[in-house]
ROKOL-436487 format. One record per residue (C-alpha): residue in one letter; chain; x, y, z. Coordinates in nm, 3 decimals. Layout:
<rec kero="A" kolpa="A" px="X" py="Y" pz="Z"/>
...
***
This chain:
<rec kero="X" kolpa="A" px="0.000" py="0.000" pz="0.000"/>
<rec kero="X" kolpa="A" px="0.138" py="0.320" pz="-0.090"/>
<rec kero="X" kolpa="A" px="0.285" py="0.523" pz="0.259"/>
<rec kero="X" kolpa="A" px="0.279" py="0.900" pz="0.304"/>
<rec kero="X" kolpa="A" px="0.619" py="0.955" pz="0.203"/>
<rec kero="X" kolpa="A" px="0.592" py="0.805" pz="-0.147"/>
<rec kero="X" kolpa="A" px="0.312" py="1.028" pz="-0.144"/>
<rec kero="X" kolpa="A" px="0.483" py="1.327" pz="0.024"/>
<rec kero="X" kolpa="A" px="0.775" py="1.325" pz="-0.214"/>
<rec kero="X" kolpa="A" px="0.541" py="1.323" pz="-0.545"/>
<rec kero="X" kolpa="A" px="0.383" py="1.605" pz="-0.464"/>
<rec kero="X" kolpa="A" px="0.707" py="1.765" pz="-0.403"/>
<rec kero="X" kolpa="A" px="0.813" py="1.650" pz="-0.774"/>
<rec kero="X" kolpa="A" px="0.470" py="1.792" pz="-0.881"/>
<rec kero="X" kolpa="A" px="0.552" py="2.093" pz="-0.778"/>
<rec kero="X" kolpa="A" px="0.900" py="2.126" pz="-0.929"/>
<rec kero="X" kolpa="A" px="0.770" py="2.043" pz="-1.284"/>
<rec kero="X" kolpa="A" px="0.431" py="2.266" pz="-1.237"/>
<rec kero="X" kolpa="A" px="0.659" py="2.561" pz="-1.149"/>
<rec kero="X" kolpa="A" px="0.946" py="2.499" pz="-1.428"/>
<rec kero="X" kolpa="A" px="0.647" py="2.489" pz="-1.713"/>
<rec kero="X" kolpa="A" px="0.481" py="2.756" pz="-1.572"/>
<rec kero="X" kolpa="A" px="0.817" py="2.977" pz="-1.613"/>
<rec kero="X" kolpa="A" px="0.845" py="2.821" pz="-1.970"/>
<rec kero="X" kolpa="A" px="0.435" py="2.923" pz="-2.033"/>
<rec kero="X" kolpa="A" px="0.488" py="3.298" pz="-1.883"/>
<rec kero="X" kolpa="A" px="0.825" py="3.349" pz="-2.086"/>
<rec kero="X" kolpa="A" px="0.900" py="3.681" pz="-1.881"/>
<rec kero="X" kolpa="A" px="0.900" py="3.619" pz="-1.495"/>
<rec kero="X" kolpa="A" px="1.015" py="3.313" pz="-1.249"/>
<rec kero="X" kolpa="A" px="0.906" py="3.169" pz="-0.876"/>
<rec kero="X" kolpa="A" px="1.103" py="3.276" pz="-0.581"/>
<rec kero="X" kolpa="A" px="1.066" py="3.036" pz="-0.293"/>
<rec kero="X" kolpa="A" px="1.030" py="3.071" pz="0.062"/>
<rec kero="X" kolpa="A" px="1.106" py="2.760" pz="0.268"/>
<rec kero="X" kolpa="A" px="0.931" py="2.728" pz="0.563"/>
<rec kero="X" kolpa="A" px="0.886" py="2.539" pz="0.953"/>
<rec kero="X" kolpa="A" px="0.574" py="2.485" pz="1.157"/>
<rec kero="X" kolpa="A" px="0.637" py="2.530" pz="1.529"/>
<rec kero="X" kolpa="A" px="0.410" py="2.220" pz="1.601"/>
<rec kero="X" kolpa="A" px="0.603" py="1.989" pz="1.300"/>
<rec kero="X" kolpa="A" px="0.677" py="1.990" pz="0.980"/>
<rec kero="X" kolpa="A" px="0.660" py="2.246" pz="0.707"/>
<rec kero="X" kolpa="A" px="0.680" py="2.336" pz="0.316"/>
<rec kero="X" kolpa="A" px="0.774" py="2.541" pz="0.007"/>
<rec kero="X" kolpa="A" px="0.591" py="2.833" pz="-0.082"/>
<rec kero="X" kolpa="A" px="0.690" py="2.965" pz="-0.431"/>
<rec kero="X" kolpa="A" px="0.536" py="3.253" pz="-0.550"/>
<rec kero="X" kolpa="A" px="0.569" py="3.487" pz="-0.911"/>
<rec kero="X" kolpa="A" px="0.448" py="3.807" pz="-0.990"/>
<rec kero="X" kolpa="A" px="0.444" py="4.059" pz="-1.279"/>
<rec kero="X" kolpa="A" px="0.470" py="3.848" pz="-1.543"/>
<rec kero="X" kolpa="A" px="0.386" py="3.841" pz="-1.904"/>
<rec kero="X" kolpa="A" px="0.074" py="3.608" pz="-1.885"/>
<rec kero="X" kolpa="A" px="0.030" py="3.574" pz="-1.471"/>
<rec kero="X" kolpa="A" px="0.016" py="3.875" pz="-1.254"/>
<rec kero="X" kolpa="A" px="0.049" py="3.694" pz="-0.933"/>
<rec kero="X" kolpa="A" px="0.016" py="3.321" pz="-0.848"/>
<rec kero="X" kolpa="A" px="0.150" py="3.079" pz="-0.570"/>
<rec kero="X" kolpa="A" px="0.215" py="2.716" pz="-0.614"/>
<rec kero="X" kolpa="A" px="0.255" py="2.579" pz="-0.290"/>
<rec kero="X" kolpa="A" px="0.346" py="2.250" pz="-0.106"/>
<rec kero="X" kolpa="A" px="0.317" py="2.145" pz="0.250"/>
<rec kero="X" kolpa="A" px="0.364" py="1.864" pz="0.464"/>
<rec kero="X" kolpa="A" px="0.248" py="1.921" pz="0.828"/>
<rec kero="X" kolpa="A" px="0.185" py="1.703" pz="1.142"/>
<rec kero="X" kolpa="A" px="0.093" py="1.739" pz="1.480"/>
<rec kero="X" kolpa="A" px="-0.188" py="1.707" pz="1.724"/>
<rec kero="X" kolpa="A" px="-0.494" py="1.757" pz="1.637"/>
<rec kero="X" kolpa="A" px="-0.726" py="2.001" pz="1.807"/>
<rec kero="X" kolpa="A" px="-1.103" py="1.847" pz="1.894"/>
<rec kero="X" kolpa="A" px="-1.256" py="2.155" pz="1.744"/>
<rec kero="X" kolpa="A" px="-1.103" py="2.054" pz="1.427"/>
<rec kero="X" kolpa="A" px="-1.169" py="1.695" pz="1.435"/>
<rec kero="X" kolpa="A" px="-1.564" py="1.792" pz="1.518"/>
<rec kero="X" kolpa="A" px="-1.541" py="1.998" pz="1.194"/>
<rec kero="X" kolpa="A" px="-1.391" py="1.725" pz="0.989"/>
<rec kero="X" kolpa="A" px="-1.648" py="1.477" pz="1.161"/>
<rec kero="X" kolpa="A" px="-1.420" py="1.211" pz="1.292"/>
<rec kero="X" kolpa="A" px="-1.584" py="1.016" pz="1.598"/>
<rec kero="X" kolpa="A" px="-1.315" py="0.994" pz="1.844"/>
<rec kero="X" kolpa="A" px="-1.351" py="0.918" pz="2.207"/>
<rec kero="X" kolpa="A" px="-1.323" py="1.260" pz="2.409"/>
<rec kero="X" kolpa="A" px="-1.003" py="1.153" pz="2.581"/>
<rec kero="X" kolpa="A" px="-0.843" py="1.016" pz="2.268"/>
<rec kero="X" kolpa="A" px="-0.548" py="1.199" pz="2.179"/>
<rec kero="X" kolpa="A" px="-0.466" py="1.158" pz="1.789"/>
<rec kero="X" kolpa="A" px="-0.175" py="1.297" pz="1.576"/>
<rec kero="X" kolpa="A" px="-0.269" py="1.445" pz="1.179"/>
<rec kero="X" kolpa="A" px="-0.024" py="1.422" pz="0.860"/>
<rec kero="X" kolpa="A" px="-0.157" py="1.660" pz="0.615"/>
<rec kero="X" kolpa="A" px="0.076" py="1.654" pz="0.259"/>
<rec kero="X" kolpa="A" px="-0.039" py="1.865" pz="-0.097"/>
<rec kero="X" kolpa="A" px="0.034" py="2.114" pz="-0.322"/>
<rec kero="X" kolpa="A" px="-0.198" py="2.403" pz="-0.345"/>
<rec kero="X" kolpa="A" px="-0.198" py="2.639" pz="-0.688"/>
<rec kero="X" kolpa="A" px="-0.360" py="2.968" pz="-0.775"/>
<rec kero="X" kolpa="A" px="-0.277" py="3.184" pz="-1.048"/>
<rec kero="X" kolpa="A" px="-0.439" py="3.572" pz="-1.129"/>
<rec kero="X" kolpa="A" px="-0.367" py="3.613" pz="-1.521"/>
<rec kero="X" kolpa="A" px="-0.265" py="3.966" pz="-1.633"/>
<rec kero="X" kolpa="A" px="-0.530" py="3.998" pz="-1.914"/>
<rec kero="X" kolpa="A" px="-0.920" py="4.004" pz="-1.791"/>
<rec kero="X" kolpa="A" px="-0.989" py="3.757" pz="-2.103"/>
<rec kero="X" kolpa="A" px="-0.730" py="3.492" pz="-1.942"/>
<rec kero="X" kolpa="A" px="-0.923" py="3.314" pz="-1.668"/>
<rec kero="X" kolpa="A" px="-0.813" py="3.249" pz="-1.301"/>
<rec kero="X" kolpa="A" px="-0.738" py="2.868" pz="-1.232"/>
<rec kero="X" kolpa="A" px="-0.680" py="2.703" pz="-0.921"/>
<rec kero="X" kolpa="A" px="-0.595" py="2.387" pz="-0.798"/>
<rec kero="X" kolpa="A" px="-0.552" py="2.126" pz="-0.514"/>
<rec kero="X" kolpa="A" px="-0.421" py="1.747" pz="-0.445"/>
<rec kero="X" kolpa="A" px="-0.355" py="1.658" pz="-0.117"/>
<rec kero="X" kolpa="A" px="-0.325" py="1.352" pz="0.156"/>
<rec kero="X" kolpa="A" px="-0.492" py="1.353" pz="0.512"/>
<rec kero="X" kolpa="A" px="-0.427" py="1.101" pz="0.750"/>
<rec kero="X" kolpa="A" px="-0.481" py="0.991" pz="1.140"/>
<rec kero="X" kolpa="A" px="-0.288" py="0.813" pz="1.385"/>
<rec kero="X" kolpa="A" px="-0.594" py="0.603" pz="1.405"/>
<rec kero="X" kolpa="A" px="-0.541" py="0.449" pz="1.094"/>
<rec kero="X" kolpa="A" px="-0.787" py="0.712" pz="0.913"/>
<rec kero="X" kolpa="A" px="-0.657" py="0.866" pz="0.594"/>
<rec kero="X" kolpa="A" px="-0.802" py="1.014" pz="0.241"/>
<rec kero="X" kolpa="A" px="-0.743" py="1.164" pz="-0.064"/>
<rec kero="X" kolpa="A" px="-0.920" py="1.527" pz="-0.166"/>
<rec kero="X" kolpa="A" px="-0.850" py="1.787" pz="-0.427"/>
<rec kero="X" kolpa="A" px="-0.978" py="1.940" pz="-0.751"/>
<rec kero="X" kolpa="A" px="-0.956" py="2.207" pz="-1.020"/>
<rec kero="X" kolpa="A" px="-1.165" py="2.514" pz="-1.044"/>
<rec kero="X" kolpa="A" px="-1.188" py="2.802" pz="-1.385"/>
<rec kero="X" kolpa="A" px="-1.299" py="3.133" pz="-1.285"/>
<rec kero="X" kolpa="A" px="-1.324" py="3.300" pz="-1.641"/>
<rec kero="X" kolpa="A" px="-1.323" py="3.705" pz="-1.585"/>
<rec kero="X" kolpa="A" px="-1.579" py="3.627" pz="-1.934"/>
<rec kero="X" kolpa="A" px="-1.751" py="3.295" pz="-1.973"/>
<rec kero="X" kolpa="A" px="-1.641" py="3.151" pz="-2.323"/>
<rec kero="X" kolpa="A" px="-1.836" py="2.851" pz="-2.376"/>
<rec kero="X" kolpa="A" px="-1.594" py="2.660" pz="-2.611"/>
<rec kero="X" kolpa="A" px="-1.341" py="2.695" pz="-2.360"/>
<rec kero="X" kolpa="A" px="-1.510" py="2.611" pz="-2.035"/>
<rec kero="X" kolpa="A" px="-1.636" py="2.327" pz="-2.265"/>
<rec kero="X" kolpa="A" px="-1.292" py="2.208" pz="-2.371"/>
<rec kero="X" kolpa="A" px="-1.188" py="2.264" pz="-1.975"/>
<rec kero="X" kolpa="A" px="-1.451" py="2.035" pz="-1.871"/>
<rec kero="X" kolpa="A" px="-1.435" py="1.757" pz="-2.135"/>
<rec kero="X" kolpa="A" px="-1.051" py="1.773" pz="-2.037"/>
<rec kero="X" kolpa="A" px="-1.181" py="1.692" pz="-1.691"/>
<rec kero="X" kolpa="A" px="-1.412" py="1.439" pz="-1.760"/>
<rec kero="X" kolpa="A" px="-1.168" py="1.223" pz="-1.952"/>
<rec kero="X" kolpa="A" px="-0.911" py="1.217" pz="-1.593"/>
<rec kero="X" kolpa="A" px="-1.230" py="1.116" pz="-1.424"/>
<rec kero="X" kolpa="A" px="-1.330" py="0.861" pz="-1.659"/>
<rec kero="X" kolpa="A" px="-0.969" py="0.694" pz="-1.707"/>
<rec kero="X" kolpa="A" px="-1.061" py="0.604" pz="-1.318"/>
<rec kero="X" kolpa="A" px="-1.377" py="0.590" pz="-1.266"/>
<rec kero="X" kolpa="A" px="-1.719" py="0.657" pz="-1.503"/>
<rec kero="X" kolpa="A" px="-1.916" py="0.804" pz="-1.207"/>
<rec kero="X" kolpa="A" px="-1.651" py="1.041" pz="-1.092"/>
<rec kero="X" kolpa="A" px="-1.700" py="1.300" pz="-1.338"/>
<rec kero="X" kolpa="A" px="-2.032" py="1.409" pz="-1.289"/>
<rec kero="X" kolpa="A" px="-2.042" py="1.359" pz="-0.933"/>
<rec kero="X" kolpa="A" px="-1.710" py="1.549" pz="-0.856"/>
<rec kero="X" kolpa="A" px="-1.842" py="1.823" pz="-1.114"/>
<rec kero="X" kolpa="A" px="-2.189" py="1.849" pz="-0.911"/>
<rec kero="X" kolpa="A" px="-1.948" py="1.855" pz="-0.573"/>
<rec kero="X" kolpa="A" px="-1.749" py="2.157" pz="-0.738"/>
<rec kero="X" kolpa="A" px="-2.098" py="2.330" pz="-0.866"/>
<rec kero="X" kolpa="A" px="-2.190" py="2.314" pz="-0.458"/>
<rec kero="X" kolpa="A" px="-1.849" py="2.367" pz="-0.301"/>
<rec kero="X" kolpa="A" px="-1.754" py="2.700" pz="-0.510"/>
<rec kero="X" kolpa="A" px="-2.068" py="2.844" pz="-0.450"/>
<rec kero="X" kolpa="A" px="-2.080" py="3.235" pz="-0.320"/>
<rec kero="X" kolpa="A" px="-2.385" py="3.195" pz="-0.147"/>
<rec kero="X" kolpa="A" px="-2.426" py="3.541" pz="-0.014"/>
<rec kero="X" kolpa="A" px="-2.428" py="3.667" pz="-0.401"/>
<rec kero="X" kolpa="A" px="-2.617" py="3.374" pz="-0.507"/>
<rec kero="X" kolpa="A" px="-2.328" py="3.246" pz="-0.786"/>
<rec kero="X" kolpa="A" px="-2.105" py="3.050" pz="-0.858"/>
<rec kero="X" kolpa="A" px="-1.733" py="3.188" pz="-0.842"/>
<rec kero="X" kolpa="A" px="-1.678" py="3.039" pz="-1.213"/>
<rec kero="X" kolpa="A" px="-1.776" py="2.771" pz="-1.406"/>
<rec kero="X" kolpa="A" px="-1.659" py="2.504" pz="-1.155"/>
<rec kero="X" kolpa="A" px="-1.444" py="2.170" pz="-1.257"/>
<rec kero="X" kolpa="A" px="-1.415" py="1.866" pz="-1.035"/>
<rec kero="X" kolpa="A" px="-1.404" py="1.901" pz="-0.644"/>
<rec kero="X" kolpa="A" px="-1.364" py="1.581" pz="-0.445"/>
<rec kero="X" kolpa="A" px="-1.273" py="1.516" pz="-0.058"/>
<rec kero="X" kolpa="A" px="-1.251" py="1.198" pz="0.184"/>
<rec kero="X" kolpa="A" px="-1.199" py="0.970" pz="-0.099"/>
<rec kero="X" kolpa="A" px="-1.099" py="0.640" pz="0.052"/>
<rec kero="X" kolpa="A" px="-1.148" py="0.280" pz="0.073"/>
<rec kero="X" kolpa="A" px="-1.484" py="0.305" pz="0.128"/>
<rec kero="X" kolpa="A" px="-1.527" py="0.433" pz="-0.255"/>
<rec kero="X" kolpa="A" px="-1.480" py="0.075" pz="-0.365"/>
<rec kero="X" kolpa="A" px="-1.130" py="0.120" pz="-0.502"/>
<rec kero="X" kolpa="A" px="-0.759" py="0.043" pz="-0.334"/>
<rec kero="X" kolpa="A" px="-0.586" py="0.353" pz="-0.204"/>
<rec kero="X" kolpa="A" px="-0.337" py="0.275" pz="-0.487"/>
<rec kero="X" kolpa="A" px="-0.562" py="0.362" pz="-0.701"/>
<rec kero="X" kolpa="A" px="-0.694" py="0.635" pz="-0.618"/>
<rec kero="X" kolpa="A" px="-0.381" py="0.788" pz="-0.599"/>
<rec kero="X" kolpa="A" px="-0.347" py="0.748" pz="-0.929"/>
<rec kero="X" kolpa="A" px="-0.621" py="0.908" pz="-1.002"/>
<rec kero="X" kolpa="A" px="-0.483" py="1.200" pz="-0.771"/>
<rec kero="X" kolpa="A" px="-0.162" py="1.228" pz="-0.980"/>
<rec kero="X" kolpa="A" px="-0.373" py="1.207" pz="-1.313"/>
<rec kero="X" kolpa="A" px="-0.490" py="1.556" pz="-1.156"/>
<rec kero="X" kolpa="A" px="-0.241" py="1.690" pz="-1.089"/>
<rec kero="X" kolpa="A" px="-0.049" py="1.606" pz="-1.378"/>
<rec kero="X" kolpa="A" px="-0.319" py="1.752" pz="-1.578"/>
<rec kero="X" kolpa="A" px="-0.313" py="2.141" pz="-1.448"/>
<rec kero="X" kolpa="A" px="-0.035" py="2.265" pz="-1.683"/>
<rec kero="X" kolpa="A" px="-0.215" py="2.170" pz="-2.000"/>
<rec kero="X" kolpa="A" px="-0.561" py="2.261" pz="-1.909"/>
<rec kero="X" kolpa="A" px="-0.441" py="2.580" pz="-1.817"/>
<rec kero="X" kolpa="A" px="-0.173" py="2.614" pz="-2.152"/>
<rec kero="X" kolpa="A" px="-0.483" py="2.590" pz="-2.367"/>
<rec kero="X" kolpa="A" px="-0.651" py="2.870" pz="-2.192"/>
<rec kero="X" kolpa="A" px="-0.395" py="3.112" pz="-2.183"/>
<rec kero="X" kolpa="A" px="-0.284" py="3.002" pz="-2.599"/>
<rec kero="X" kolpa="A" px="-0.640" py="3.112" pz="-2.669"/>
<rec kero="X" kolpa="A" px="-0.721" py="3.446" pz="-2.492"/>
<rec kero="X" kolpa="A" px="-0.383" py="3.584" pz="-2.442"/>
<rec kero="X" kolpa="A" px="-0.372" py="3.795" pz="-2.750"/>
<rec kero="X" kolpa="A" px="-0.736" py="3.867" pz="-2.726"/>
<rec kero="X" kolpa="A" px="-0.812" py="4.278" pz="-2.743"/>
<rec kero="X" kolpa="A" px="-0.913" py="4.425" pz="-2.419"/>
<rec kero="X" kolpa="A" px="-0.918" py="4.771" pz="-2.227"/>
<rec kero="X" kolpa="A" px="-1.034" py="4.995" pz="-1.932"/>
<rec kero="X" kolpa="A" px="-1.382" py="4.887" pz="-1.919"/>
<rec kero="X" kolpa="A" px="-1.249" py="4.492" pz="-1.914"/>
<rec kero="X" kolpa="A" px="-1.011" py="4.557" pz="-1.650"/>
<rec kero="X" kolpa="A" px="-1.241" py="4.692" pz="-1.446"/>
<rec kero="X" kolpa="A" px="-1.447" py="4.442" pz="-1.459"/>
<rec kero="X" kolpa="A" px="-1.166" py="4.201" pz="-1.360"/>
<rec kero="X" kolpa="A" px="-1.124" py="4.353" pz="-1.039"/>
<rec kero="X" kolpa="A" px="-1.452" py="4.379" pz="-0.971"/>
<rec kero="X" kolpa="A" px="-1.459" py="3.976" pz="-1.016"/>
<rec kero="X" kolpa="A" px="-1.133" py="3.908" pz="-0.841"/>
<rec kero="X" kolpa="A" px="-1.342" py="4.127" pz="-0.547"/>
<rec kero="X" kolpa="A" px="-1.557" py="3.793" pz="-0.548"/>
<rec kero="X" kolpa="A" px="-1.308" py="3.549" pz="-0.527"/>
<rec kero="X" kolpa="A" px="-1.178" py="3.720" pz="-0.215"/>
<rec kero="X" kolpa="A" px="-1.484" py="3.706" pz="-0.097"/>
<rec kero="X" kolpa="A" px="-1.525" py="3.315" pz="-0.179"/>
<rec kero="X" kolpa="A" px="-1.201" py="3.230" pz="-0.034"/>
<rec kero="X" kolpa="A" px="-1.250" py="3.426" pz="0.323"/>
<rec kero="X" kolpa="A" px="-1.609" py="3.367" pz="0.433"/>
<rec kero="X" kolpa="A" px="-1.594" py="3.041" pz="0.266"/>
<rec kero="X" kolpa="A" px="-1.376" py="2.841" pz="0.180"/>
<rec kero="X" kolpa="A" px="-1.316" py="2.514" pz="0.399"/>
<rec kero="X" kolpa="A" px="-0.915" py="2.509" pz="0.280"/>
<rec kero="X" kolpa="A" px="-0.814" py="2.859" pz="0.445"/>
<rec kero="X" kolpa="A" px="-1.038" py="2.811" pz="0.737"/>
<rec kero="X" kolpa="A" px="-0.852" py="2.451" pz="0.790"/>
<rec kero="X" kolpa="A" px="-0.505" py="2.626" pz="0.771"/>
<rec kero="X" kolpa="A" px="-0.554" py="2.938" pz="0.997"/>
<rec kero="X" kolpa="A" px="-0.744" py="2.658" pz="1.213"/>
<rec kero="X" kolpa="A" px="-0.434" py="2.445" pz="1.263"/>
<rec kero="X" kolpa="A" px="-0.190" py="2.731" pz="1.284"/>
<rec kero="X" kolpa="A" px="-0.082" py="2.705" pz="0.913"/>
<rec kero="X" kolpa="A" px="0.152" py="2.978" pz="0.756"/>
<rec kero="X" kolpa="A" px="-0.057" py="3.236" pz="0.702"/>
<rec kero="X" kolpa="A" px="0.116" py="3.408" pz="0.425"/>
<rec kero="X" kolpa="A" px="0.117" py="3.074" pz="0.227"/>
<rec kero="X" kolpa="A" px="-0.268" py="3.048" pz="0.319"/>
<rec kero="X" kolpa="A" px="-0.328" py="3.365" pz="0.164"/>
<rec kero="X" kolpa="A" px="-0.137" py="3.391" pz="-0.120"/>
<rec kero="X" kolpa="A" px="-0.428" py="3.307" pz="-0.335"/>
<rec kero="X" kolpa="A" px="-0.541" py="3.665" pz="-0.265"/>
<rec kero="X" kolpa="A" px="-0.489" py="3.887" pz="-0.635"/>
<rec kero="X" kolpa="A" px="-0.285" py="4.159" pz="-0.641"/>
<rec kero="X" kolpa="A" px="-0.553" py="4.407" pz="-0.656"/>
<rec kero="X" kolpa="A" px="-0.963" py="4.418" pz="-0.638"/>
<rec kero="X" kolpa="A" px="-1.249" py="4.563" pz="-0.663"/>
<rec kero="X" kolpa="A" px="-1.569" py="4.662" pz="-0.493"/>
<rec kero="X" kolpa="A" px="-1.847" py="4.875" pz="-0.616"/>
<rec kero="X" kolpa="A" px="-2.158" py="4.975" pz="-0.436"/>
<rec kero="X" kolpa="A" px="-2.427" py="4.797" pz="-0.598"/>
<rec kero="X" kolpa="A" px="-2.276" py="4.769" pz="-0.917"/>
<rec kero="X" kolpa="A" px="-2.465" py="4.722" pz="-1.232"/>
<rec kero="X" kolpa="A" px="-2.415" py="4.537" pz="-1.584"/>
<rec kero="X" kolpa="A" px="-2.539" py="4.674" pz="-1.922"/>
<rec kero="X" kolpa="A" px="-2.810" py="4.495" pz="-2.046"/>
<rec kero="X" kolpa="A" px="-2.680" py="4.278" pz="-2.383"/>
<rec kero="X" kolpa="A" px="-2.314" py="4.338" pz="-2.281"/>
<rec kero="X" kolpa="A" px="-2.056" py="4.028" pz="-2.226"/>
<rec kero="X" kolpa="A" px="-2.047" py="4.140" pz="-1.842"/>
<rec kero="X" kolpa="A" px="-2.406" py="4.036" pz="-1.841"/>
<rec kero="X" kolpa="A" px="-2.369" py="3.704" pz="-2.050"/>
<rec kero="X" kolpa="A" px="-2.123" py="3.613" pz="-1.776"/>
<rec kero="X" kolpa="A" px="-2.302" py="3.683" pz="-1.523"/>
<rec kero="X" kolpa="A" px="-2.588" py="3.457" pz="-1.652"/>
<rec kero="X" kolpa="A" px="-2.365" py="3.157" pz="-1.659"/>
<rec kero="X" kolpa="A" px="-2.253" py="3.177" pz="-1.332"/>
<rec kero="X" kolpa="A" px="-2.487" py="2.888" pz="-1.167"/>
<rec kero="X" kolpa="A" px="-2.515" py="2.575" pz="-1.067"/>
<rec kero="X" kolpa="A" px="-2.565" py="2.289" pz="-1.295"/>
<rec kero="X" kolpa="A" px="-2.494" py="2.419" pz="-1.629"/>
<rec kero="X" kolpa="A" px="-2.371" py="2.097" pz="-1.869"/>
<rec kero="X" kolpa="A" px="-2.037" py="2.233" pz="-2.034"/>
<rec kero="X" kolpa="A" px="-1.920" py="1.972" pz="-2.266"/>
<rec kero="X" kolpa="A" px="-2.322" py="1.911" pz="-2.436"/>
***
């Protein structure tokens, strides 16, 4: 059965390559990295770029932590233990978000990661997420079909359950949208799926190992597209929603600040700059609108 540091070390490789074709991809700027401890054990590699030709800002991080685990958090994560029970966590991933420099390029993130408990509990979670600044349909269509074929080399069911799980998860329910047009979101996938854990770390590297080209085709076919004042407006007006998303909701930061993760790797999936307007309002018949209308739940991308 495959152990944590087989795992642990992949994801370290993952990030290596995801960072050097990233470089290649932006042509113009590189990652600095900040290596870092946790007080309570273990630690990781935040790398982070900025002002490049494609991305703006973006952080791909790994981490590898351990340590006790508080009862707050296991009542959150809904793990039964007995009140006196002390258990120790091992939490290993790589965590990516990138903030393109052109409002036609969409934002992308990304997550693969290992849990496990001294008790013998463990699973697999993760996913990839497109927040298009404008909805193109081909594209979130080619994005999704790209998604459904990882699922389906594993698993038939996974796709449109996982893409259903993602439609829910990256939901801003206080604005009643999505944040994009959603991708695959999956968590606590174990043995009880039916499959080995072997397996289904497979299908975690087949993930991961799929970001850089999902994300190459999106950038080769909006980079050069035209845009100006009233489209980068409207970018940080949108990236004002994803802060929003990933502060009030988002389980991932509220799990790190929670367990006394690094804060300024939690939060480097903030963008360099956004937006809020007081009840703001979209043109009737304009793309601004069009987007906003495909930002719900349910919407079949690859039809």
């Amino acid at each position: 059965m495959i152990h944590k540091v087989e795992i642990t070390n992949w994801f370290k490789k993952l990030q290596d390559d995801i960072c050097h074709q990233l470089e290649v991809l932006d042509g113009e700027s590189t990652f600095i990295e900040d290596k870092w401890l946790r007080p309570e054990g273990g630690g990781g590699r935040s790398r982070a770029i900025k002002d490049g030709a494609i991305i703006e800002k973006g952080g791909v991080n790994f981490s590898a932590v351990e340590g006790s685990m508080p009862a707050h958090v296991l009542k959150v994560l809904h793990v039964d233990v007995d009140k006196e029970q002390s258990l120790q966590f091992y939490a290993t991933g790589v965590s990516i978000v990138l903030h393109p420099r052109s409002p036609m390029t969409p934002i992308i993130h990304m997550n693969v990661r290992y849990f496990e408990l001294s008790n013998g509990i463990w699973w697999f979670g993760g996913g990839i997420d497109l927040t298009p600044h404008y909805v193109n349909d081909a594209l979130a269509s080619d994005f999704h079909s790209h998604l459904k074929k990882v699922c389906d080399s594993c698993d038939p069911t996974y796709y449109n359950k996982f893409k259903n799980w993602a439609d829910d998860y990256f939901f801003i329910s206080h604005r009643n949208e999505t944040r994009g047009i959603g991708g695959i979101f999956f968590d606590r996938l174990n043995a009880t799926s039916g499959l080995a854990k072997n397996e289904l770390w497979t299908f975690v590297q087949n993930v991961g190992e799929s970001f850089v080209p999902l994300y190459s085709h999106q950038v080769q076919q909006t980079q050069e597209l035209p845009y100006g004042e009233n489209e980068k407006k409207w970018q940080l007006l949108r990236r004002g929603r994803y802060v929003e998303f990933n502060l009030v909701l988002d389980r991932g930061t509220k799990f790190g600040l929670q367990t006394n993760g690094r804060t300024e790797s939690i939060l480097m999936s903030m963008p360099p700059h956004a937006d809020w307007e007081y009840a703001h309002q979209v043109d009737e018949d304009s793309r601004e609108k069009d987007t906003l209308f495909k930002l719900r739940k349910g919407i079949d991308w690859i039809k």
